[in-house]
C-alpha positions as CSV (number, residue, x, y, z in Angstrom):
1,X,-102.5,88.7,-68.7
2,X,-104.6,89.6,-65.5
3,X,-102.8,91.8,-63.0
4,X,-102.2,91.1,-59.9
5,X,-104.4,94.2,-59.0
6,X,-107.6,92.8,-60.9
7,X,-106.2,88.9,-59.2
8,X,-107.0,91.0,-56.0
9,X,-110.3,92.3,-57.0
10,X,-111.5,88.9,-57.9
11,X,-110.2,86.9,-54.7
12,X,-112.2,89.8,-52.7
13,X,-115.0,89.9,-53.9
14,X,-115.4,86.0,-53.6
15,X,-114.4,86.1,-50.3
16,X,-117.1,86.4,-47.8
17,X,-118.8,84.4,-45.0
18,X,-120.3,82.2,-46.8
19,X,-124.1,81.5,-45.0
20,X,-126.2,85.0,-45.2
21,X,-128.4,83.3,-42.7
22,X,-126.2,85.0,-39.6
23,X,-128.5,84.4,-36.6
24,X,-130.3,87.8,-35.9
25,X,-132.6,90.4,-37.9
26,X,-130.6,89.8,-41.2
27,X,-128.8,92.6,-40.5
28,X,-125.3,91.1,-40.6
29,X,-124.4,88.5,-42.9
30,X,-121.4,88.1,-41.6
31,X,-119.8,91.2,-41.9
32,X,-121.3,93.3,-38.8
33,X,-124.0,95.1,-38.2
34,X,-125.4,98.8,-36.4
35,X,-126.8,98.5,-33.0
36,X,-130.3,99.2,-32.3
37,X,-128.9,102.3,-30.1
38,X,-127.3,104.0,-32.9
39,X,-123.6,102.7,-32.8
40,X,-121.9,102.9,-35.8
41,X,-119.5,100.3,-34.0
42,X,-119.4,97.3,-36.8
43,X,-118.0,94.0,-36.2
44,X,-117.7,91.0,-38.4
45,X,-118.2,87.2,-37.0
46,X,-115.8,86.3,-39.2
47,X,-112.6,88.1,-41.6
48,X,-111.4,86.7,-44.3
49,X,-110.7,89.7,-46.7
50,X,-107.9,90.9,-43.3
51,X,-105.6,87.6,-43.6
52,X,-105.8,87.5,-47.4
53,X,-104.5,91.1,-47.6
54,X,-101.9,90.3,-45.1
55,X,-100.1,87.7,-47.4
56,X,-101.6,89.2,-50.5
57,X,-98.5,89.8,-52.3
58,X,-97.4,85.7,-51.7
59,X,-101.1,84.7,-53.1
60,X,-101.0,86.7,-56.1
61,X,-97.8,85.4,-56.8
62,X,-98.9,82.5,-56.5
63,X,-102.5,82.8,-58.5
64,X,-100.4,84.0,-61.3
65,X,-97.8,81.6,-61.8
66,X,-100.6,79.3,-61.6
67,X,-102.7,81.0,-64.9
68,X,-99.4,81.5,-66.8
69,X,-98.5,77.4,-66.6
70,X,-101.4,75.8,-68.3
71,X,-101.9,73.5,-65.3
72,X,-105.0,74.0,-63.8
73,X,-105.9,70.4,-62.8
74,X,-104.1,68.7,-60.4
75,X,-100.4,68.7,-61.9
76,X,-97.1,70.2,-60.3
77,X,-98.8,72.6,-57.5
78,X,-101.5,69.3,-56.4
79,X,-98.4,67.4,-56.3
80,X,-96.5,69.8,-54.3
81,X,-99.4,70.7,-51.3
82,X,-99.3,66.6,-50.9
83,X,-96.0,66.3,-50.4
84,X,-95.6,69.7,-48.1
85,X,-98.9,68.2,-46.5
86,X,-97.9,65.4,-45.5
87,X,-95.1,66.5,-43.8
88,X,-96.8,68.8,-41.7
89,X,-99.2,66.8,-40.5
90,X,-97.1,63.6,-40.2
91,X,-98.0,61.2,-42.7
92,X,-96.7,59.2,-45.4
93,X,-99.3,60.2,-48.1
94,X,-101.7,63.0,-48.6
95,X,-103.9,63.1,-51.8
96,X,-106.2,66.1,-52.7
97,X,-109.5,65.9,-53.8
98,X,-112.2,68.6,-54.5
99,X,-113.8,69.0,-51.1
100,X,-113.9,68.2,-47.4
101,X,-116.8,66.0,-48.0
102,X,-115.5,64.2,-51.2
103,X,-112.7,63.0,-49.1
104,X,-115.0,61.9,-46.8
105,X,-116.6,59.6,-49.0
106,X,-113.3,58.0,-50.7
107,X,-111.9,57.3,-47.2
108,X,-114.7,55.1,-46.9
109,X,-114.7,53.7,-50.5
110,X,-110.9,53.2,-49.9
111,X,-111.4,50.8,-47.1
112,X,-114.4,48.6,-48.4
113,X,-116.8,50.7,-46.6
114,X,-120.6,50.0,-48.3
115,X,-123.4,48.5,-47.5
116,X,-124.7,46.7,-45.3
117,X,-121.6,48.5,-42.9
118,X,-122.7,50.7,-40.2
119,X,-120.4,53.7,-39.1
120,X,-120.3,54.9,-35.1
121,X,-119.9,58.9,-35.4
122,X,-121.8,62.4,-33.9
123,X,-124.8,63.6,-34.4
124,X,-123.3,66.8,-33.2
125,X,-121.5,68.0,-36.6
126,X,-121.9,69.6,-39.6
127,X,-124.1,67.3,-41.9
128,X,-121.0,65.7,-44.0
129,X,-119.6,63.4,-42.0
130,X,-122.5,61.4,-42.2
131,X,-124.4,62.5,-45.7
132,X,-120.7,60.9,-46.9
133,X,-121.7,57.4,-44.5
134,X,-125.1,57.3,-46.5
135,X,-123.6,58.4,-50.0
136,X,-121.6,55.1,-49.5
137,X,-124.7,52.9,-49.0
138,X,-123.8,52.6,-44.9
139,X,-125.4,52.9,-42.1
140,X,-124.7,56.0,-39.4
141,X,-124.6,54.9,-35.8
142,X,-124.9,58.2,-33.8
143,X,-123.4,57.7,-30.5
144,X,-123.7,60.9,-28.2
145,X,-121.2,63.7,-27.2
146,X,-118.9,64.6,-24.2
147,X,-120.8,68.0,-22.6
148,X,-117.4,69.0,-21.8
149,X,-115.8,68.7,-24.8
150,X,-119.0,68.5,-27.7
151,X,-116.8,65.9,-29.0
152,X,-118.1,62.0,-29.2
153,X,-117.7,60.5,-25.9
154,X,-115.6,57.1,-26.0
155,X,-117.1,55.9,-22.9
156,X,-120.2,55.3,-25.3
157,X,-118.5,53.6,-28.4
158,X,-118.0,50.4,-27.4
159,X,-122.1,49.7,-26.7
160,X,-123.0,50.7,-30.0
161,X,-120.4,48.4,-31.5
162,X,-122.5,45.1,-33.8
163,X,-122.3,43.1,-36.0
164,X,-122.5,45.0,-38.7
165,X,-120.1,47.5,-37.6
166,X,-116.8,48.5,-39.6
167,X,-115.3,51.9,-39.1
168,X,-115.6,55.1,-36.4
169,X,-115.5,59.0,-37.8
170,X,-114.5,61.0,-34.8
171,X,-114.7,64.6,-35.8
172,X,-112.4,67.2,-34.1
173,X,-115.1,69.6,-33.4
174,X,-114.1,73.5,-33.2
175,X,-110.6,72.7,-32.9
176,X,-110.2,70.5,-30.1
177,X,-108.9,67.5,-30.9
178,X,-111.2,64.0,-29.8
179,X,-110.0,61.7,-27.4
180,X,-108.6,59.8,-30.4
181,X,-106.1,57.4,-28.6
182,X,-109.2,56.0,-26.8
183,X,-110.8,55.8,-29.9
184,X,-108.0,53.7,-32.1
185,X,-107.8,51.9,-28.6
186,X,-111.6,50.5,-28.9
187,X,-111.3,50.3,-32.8
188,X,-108.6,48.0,-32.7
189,X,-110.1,45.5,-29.9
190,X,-112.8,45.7,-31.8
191,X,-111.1,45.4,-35.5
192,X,-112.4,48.7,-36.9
193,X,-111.4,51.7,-39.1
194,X,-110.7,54.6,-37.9
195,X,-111.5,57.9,-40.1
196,X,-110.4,61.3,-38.1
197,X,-112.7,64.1,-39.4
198,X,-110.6,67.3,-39.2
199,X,-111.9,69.9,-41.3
200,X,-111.9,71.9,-38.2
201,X,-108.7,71.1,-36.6
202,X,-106.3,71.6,-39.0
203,X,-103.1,71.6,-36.9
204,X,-104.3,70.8,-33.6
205,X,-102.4,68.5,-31.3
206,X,-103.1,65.3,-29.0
207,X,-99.6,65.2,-27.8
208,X,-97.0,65.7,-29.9
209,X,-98.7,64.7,-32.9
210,X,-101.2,66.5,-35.1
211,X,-104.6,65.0,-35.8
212,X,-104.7,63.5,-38.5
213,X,-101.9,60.9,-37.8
214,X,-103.5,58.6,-35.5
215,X,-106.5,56.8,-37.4
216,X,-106.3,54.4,-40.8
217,X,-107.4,57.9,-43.1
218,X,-108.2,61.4,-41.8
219,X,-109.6,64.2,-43.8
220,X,-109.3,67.9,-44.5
221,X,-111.6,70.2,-45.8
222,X,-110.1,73.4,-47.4
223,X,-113.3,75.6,-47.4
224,X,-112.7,79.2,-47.1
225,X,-113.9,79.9,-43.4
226,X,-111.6,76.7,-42.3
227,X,-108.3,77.3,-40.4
228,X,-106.6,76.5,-43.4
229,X,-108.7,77.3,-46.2
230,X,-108.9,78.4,-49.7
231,X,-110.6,80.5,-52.3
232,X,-112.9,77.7,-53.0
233,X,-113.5,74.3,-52.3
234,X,-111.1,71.7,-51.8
235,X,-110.1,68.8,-49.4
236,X,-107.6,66.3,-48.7
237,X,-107.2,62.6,-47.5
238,X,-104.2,61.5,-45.2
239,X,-103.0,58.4,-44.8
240,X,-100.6,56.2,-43.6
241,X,-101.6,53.1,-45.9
242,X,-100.1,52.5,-49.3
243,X,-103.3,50.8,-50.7
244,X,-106.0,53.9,-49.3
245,X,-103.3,56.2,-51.1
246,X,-103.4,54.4,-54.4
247,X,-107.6,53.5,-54.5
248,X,-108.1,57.0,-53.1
249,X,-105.6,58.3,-56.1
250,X,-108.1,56.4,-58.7
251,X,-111.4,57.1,-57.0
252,X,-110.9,61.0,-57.4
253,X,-110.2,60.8,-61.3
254,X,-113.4,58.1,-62.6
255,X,-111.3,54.8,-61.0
256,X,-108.9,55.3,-63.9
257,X,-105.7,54.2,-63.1
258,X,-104.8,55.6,-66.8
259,X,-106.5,57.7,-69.3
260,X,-110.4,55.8,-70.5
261,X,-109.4,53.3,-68.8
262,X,-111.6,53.5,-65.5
263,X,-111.2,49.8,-63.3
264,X,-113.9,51.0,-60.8
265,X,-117.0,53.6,-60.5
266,X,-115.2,56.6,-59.4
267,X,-115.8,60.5,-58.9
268,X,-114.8,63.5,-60.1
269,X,-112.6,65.0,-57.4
270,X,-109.9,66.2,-58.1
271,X,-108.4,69.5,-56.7
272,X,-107.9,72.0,-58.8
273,X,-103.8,73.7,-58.8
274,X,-105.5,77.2,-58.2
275,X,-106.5,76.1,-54.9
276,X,-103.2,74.1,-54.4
277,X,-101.4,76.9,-54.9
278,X,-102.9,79.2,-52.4
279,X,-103.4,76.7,-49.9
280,X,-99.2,76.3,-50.3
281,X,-98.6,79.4,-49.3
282,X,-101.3,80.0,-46.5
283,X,-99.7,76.4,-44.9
284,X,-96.8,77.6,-43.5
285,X,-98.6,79.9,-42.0
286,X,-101.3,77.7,-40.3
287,X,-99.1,77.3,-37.0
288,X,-98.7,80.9,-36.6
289,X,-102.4,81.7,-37.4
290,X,-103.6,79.0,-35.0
291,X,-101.6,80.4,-31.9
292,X,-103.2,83.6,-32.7
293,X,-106.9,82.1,-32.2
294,X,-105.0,80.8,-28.9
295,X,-104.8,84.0,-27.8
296,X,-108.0,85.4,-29.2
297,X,-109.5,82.4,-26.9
298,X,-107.5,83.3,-23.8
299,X,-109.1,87.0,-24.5
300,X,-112.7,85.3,-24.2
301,X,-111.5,83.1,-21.4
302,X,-110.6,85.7,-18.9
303,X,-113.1,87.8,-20.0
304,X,-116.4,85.7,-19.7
305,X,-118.3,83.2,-16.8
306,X,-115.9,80.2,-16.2
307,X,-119.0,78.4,-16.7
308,X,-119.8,79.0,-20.2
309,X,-115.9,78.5,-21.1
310,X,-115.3,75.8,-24.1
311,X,-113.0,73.3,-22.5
312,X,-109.5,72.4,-23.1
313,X,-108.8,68.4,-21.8
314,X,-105.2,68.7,-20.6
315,X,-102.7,67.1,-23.5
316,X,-104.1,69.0,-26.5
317,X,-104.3,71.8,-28.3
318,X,-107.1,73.5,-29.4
319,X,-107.1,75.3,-32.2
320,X,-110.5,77.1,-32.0
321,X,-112.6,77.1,-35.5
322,X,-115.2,78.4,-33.5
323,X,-115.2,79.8,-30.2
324,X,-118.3,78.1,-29.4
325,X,-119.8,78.8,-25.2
326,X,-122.9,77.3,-23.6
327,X,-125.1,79.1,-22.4
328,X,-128.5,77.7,-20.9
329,X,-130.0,81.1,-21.4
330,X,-129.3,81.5,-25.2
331,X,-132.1,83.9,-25.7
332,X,-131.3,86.3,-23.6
333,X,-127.4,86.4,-24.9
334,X,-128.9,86.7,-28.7
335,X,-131.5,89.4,-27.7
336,X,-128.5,91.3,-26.3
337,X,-126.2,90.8,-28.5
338,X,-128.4,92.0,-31.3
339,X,-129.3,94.5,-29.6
340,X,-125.6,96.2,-29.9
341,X,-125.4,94.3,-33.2
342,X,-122.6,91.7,-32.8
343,X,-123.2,88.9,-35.0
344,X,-123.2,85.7,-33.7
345,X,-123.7,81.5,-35.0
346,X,-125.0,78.7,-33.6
347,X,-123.3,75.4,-34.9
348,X,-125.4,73.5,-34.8
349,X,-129.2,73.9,-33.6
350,X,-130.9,70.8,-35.0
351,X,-128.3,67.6,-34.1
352,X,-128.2,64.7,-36.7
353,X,-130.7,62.5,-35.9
354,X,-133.6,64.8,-35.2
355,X,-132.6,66.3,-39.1
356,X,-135.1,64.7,-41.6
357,X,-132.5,63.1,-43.9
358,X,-132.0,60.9,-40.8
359,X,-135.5,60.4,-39.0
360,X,-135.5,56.7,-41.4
361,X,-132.5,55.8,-38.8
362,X,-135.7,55.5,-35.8
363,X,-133.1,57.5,-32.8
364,X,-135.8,59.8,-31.4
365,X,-135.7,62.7,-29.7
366,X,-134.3,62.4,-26.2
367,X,-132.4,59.0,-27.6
368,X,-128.6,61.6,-27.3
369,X,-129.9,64.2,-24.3
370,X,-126.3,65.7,-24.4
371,X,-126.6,66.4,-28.6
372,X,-129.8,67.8,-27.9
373,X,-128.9,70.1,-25.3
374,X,-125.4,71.0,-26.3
375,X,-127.9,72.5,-29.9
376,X,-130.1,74.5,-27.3
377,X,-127.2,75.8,-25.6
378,X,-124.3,76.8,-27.9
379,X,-123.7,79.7,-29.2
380,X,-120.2,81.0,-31.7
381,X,-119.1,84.3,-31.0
382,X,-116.9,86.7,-33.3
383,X,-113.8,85.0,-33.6
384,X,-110.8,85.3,-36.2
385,X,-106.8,85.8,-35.6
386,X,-107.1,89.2,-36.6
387,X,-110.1,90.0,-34.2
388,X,-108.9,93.3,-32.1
389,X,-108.6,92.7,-28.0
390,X,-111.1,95.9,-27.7
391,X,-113.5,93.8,-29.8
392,X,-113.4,90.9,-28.1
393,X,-113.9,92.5,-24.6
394,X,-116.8,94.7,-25.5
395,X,-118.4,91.4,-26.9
396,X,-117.6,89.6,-23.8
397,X,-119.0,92.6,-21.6
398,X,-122.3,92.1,-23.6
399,X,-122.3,88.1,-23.0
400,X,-121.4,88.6,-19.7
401,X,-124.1,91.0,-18.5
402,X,-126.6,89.2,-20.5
403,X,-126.0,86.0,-18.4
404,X,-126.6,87.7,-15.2
């Protein structure tokens, strides 16, 4: 039986930022970097090795119980993070499924999404949200973003709406919730879907209630960098609707509703009870961890050009994946902060519809001007709930001179 000093070993050395591309000379990789000048001051952009051996003792618990039952596939702990899910979040139903993207894709199946549809979303995101509209056989619609927020702006939504139209993915980008009750607003006058994106606001609020709660499905991706995330990969579909719950439960396991018997073309998605079982004890933690980026953010905030702040619509609350500023001047801030060598990200420098995989869609460049200047202009500074106060205000003395 493995100890849980060699469970350690393993879950450290697979946890790690997990694109070596860090902006920069190659030098960091995620976990800091030696200034040009000779500092031996390091810094990581990101640290997921310092929460894990915070609650180590409650995950290798956890890992272990999981090894010594058997169950590695769904089963008891799958069962349990849906229940305890659904709860926090403030739905009726919560299935888990192997990734952020996988869930996705069967919120779409689950409400007749296919082809011929056409999906309004973002073109300011991660590449998911609508690699899972195309894996479905629909269209993306890319309707552009708030400056403000680098959310999707409603005011926008309803002009794209045709014919062909059937469901809107608003993604809660870096934390801050979208302006969703606009958004369920214009998808019911208009008889739409609604599928909320959260794998980056995992606890974030739009009054009292989480995101997550508001549209016909929402998702979750568990990746390891995400606010709640695990040693792997992993997702989750909520849902207020008994019949997504039940064709999402038999799209994940090969549209079987029992064993070789399969009633539709389904997937292999099914989250494994490893990852359930960490994720089970990390989530009643997620409140507390997410206060803490609060006030990692307010750090940055009074620290840094009110200009170049992210901002925080009144009503909600942010829970900063990223700590994500604008600056017109970008590379000027990268030159200097390489030159002290603090890591930094850009999310995300090519929008949507200017990517390849999307050129076939004919929205050409200057078609979303405030995509494709919010990709010239951002830039994701060091940012994790154990981050130090001195760390954050010697990278914000660097930004801040830089921008002068």
């Amino acid at each position: 039986m493995l100890s849980a000093g060699a469970i350690s070993s393993i879950i450290v050395s697979r946890i790690g930022y997990p694109y070596p591309w860090a902006p920069g000379r190659g030098r960091f990789g995620g976990t800091g970097g030696v200034s040009d000048r000779g500092s031996s001051w390091l810094l990581k952009f990101l640290d997921l090795v310092e929460q894990y051996r915070e609650i180590q003792p409650e995950i290798d618990g956890a890992v272990l119980g999981v090894l010594g039952s058997g169950q590695y596939v769904l089963g008891p702990e799958v069962e349990g993070l849906e229940r305890e899910a659904a709860e926090y979040f403030g739905v009726p139903r919560a299935v888990g499924v192997a990734s952020g993207t996988d869930a996705l894709i069967l919120s779409l199946r689950a409400l007749g999404v296919g082809p011929g549809d056409e999906v309004i979303t973002t073109p300011f995101t991660f590449v998911a949200t609508a690699e899972a509209i195309r894996s479905v056989g629909a269209t993306p619609v890319f309707v552009d973003i708030d400056p403000g927020t680098f959310n999707i702006d409603p005011r926008l939504i309803t002009a794209a709406v045709g014919p062909g139209t059937k469901a809107i993915i608003p993604v809660h980008l870096f934390g801050l919730p979208a302006p969703i009750d606009e958004i369920c607003r214009i998808a019911r006058d208009n008889g739409l879907f609604v599928i909320e994106d959260c794998a980056q606001a995992a606890g974030a609020t739009t009054g009292s209630k989480k995101v997550g709660s508001f549209g016909d499905a929402a998702t979750l991706s568990f990746f390891p960098t995400k606010n709640l995330g695990c040693y792997g990969d992993g997702g989750m579909i909520l849902t207020g609707g008994e019949e997504v719950w039940e064709r999402v439960r038999v799209l994940r396991a090969h549209g079987a509703r029992e064993k070789y018997q399969s009633s539709i073309s389904g997937y292999n998605s099914r989250l494994d009870a490893l990852q359930a079982a960490v994720l089970r004890v990390k989530l009643p933690h997620l409140d507390r961890y997410n206060e803490k980026r609060r006030q990692v953010a307010s750090w940055y905030d009074e620290n840094l050009p009110a200009g170049c702040l992210p901002a925080v619509p009144d009503g909600v609350a942010h829970v900063y994946h990223l700590y994500t500023i604008r600056c017109p001047s970008r590379d000027a801030v990268q030159d200097a902060l390489r030159e002290e060598g603090i890591p930094f990200g850009v999310y995300y420098p090519v929008p949507l519809h200017l990517q390849e995989a999307f050129r076939d869609l004919g929205v050409g460049e200057g078609s979303l001007p405030e995509s494709e200047r919010a990709s010239r202009e951002v830039l994701s500074l060091p940012f994790y709930p154990e981050i130090s106060r001195d760390d954050v205000l010697r990278v914000a003395s660097v930004v801040t001179d830089a921008l002068k």
